[in-house]
C-alpha positions as CSV (number, residue, x, y, z in Angstrom):
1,X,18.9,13.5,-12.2
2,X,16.5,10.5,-11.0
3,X,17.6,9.4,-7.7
4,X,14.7,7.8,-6.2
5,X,11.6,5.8,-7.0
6,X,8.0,5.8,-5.1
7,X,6.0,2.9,-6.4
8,X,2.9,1.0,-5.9
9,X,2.8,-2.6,-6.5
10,X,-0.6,-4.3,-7.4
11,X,-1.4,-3.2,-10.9
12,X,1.7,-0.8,-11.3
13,X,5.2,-2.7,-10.9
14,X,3.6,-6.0,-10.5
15,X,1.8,-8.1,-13.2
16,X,-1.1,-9.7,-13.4
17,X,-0.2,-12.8,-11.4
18,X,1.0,-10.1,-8.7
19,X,5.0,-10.9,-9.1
20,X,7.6,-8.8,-10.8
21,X,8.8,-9.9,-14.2
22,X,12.3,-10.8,-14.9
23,X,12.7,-7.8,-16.8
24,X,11.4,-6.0,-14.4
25,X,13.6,-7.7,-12.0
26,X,16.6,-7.0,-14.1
27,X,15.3,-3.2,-14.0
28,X,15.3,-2.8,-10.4
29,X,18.5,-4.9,-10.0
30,X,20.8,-2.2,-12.0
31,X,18.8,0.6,-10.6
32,X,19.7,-0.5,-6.8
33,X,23.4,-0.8,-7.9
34,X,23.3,2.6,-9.6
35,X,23.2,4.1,-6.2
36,X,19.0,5.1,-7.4
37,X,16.8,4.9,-3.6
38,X,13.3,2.4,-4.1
39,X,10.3,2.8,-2.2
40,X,7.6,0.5,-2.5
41,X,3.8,0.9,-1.0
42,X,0.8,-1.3,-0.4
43,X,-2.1,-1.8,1.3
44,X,0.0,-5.3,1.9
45,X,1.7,-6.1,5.3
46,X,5.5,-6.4,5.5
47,X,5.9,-10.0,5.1
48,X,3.9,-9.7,2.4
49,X,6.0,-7.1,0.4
50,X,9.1,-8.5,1.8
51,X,8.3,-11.9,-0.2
52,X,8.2,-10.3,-3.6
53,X,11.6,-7.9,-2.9
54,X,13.7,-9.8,-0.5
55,X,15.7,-11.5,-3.3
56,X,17.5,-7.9,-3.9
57,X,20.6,-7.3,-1.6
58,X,20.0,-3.3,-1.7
59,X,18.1,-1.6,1.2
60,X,14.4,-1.3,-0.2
61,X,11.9,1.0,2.1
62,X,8.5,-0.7,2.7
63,X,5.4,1.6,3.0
64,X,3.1,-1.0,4.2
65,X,-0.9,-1.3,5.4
66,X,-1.6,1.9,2.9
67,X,1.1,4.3,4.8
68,X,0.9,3.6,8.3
69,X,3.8,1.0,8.8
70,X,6.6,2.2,7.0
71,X,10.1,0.3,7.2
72,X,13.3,-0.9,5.7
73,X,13.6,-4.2,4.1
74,X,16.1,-5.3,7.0
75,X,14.1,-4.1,9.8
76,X,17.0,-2.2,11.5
77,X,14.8,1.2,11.1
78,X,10.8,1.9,11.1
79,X,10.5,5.3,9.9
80,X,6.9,5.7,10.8
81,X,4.3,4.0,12.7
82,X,0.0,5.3,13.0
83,X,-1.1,2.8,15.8
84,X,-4.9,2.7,16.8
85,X,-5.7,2.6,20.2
86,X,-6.8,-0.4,21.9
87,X,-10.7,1.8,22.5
88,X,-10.5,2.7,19.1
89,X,-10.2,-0.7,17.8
90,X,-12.7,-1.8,19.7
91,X,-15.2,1.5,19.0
92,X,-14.5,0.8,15.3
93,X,-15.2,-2.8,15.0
94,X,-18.1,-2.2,16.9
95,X,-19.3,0.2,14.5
96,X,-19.0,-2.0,11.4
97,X,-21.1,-5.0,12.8
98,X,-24.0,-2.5,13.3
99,X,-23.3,-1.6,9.4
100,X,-22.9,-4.6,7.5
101,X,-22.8,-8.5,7.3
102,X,-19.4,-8.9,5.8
103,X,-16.0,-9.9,7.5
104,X,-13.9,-7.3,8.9
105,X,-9.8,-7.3,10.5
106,X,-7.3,-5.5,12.2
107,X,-3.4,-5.6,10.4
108,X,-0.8,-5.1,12.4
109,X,2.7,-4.8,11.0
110,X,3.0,-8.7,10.0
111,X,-0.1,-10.4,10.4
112,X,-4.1,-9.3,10.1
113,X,-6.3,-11.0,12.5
114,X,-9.8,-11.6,12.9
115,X,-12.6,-13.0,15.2
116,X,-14.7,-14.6,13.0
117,X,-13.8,-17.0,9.6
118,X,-14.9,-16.0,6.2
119,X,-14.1,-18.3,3.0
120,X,-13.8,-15.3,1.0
121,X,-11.5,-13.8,2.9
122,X,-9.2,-16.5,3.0
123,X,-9.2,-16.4,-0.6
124,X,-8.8,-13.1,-0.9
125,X,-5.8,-13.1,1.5
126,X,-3.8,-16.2,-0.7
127,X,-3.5,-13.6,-3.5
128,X,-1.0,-11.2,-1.4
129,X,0.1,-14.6,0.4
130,X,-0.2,-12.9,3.4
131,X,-1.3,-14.6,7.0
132,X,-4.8,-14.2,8.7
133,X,-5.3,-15.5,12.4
134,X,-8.9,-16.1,14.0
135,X,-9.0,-15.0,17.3
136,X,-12.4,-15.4,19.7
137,X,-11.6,-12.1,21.6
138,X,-9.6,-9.3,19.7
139,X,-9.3,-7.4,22.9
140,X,-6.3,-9.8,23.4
141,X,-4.9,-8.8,20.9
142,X,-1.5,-7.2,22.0
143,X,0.6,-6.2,19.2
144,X,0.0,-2.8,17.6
145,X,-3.2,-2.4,15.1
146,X,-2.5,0.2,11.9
147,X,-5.0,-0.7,10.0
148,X,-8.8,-1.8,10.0
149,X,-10.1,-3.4,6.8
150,X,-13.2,-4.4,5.6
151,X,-13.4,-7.0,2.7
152,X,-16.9,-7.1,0.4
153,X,-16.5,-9.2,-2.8
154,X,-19.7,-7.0,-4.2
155,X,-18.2,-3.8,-3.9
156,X,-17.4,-1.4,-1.2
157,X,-18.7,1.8,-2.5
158,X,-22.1,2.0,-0.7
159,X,-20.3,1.1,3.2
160,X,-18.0,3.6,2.6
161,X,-19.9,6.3,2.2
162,X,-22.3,5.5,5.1
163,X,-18.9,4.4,7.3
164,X,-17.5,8.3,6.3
165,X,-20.6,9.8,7.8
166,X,-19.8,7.7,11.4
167,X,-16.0,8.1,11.4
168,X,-15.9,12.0,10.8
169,X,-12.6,13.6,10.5
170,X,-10.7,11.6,13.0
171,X,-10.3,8.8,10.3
172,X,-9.7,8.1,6.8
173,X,-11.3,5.5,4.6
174,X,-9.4,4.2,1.4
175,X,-10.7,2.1,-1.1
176,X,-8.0,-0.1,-1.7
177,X,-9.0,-2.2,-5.0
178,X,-12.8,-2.9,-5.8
179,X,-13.4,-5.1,-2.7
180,X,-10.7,-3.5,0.0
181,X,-12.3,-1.0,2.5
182,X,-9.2,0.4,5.0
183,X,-9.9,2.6,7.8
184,X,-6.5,4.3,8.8
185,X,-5.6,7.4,10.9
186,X,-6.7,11.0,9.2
187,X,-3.9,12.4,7.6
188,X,-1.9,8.9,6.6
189,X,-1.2,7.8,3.2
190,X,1.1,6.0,0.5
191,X,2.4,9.2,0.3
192,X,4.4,9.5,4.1
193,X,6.9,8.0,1.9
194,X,7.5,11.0,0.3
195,X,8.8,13.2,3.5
196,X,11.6,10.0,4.7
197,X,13.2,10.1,0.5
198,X,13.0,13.2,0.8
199,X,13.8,14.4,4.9
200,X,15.8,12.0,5.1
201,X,17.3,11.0,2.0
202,X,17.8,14.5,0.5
203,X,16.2,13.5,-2.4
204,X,14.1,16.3,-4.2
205,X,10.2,15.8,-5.3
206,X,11.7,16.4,-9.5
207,X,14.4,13.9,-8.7
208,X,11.4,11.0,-7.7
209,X,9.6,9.1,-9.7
210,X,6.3,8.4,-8.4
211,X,3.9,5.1,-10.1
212,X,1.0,4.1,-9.3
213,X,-2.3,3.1,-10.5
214,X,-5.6,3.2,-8.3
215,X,-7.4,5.9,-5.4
216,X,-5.2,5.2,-2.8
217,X,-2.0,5.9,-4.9
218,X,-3.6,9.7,-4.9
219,X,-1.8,11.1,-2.7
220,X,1.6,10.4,-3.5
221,X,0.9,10.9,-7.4
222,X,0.5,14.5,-6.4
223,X,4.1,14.6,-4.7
224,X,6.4,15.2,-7.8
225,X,6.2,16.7,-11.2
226,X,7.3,13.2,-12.5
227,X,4.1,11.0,-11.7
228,X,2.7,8.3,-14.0
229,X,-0.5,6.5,-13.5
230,X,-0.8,3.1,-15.4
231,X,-3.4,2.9,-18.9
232,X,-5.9,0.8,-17.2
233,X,-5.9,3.3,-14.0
234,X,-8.5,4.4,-12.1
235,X,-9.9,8.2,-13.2
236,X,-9.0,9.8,-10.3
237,X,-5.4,8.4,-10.1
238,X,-5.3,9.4,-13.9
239,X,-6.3,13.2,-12.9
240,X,-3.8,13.1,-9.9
241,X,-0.5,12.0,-12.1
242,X,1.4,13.9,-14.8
243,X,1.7,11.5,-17.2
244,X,-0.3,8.3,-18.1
245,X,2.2,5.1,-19.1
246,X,1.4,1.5,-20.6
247,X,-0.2,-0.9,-18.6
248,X,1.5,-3.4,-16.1
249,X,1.6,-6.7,-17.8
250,X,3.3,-4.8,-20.3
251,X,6.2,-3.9,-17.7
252,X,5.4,0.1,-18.2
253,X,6.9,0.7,-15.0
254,X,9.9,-1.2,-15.7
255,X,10.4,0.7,-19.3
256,X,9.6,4.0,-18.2
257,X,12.4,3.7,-15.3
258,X,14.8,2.3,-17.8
259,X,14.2,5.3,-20.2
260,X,14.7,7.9,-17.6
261,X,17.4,6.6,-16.1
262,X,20.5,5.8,-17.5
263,X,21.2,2.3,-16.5
């Protein structure tokens, strides 16, 4: 028996246009009143996430910033929490202007900020509707920092692998869609949604099922013996899942819950 589902949203249980469909909606609708647990997780912030699912009445659990901020949808319960230090923002950001030209930001729970403005960014950042502030001085910054991104329109591939040599094992790098580079606590991932549905919820890893479609949804693809990647995946999150499902504007995530499930 299904009782929970662990999904990723850009390319998986979103379409193209980044919004759920109405049959998708319908979908998740009679799987929330069927008692059925959702998780959702993004590299996104909260606000961001919360725009897409706030229209369902159900408690939804957000795994935001790629696994380090992870909370319900009515913010009465944050179930886990990776915060960089105030030195090791600083020591990071530091490090990236000494290895590239291109715009970098901290994310906190709600908001990403930044000290310097980059037209590409901004454009970037109106896709996921989410809110970037320039600061002059980040060291004021006062609210917690879980997340470090760097955003390259040409590709990220090359910085990473020199940024991976610098950081050592302290920190992880995630490539987060062609031009997202995050840099997040070692050890964090999509997948610390798995423990709270399953700590905490009592749901066991064959009564998940786990979506997804690129390298950061690794992780948590590898979590239960009912994991799809989408058609149009990336290889590795291919080789991580179980299965291999339709593609998102065709609302495989939607279909596949459906046919499992008896809604």
């Amino acid at each position: 028996m299904i009782k929970g589902i662990l999904t990723d949203m850009d390319g998986t249980i979103l379409n193209s246009e980044g919004q759920l469909s109405p049959y998708t909606k319908s979908v998740i609708e009679k799987l929330l009143n069927k008692g059925v647990k959702l998780a959702v997780a993004s590299g996104r912030l909260f606000p961001s996430i919360h725009d897409i699912f706030k229209e369902f009445n159900q408690e939804i659990i957000y795994t935001c910033n790629n696994g380090t901020w992870i909370e319900n949808s009515s913010r009465t319960k944050i179930y886990h929490k990776s915060v960089f230090s105030h030195s090791e923002m600083i020591s990071i950001l530091n490090l990236i202007k000494t290895k590239t030209k291109y715009g970098s930001f901290v994310c906190t729970s709600d908001y990403a900020a930044t000290d310097k403005h980059y037209d590409y960014i901004d454009e970037a950042f109106k896709l996921s509707d989410s809110k970037l502030n320039i600061m002059s001085d980040l060291t004021e910054l006062e609210d917690e920092v879980t997340k470090i991104t760097i955003c390259i329109l040409e590709g990220i591939d090359e910085l990473s692998k020199v940024l991976s040599k610098e950081l050592g094992d302290k920190y992880k790098l995630v490539i987060s869609g062609d031009i997202w580079l995050d840099i997040i606590k070692n050890g964090d991932s999509k997948a610390n949604a798995f423990p709270i549905l399953h700590d905490e919820l009592g749901i066991k890893p064959e009564e998940m099922l786990i979506f997804g479609d690129y390298d950061n949804d690794i992780d948590m693809l590898s979590m239960s013996p009912n994991s799809f990647a989408m058609a149009d995946a990336s290889p590795a999150a291919k080789s991580a899942a179980s299965f291999i499902i339709g593609k998102n504007d065709d609302h495989a995530v939607a279909k596949k819950i459906e046919e499992l499930i008896a809604l």
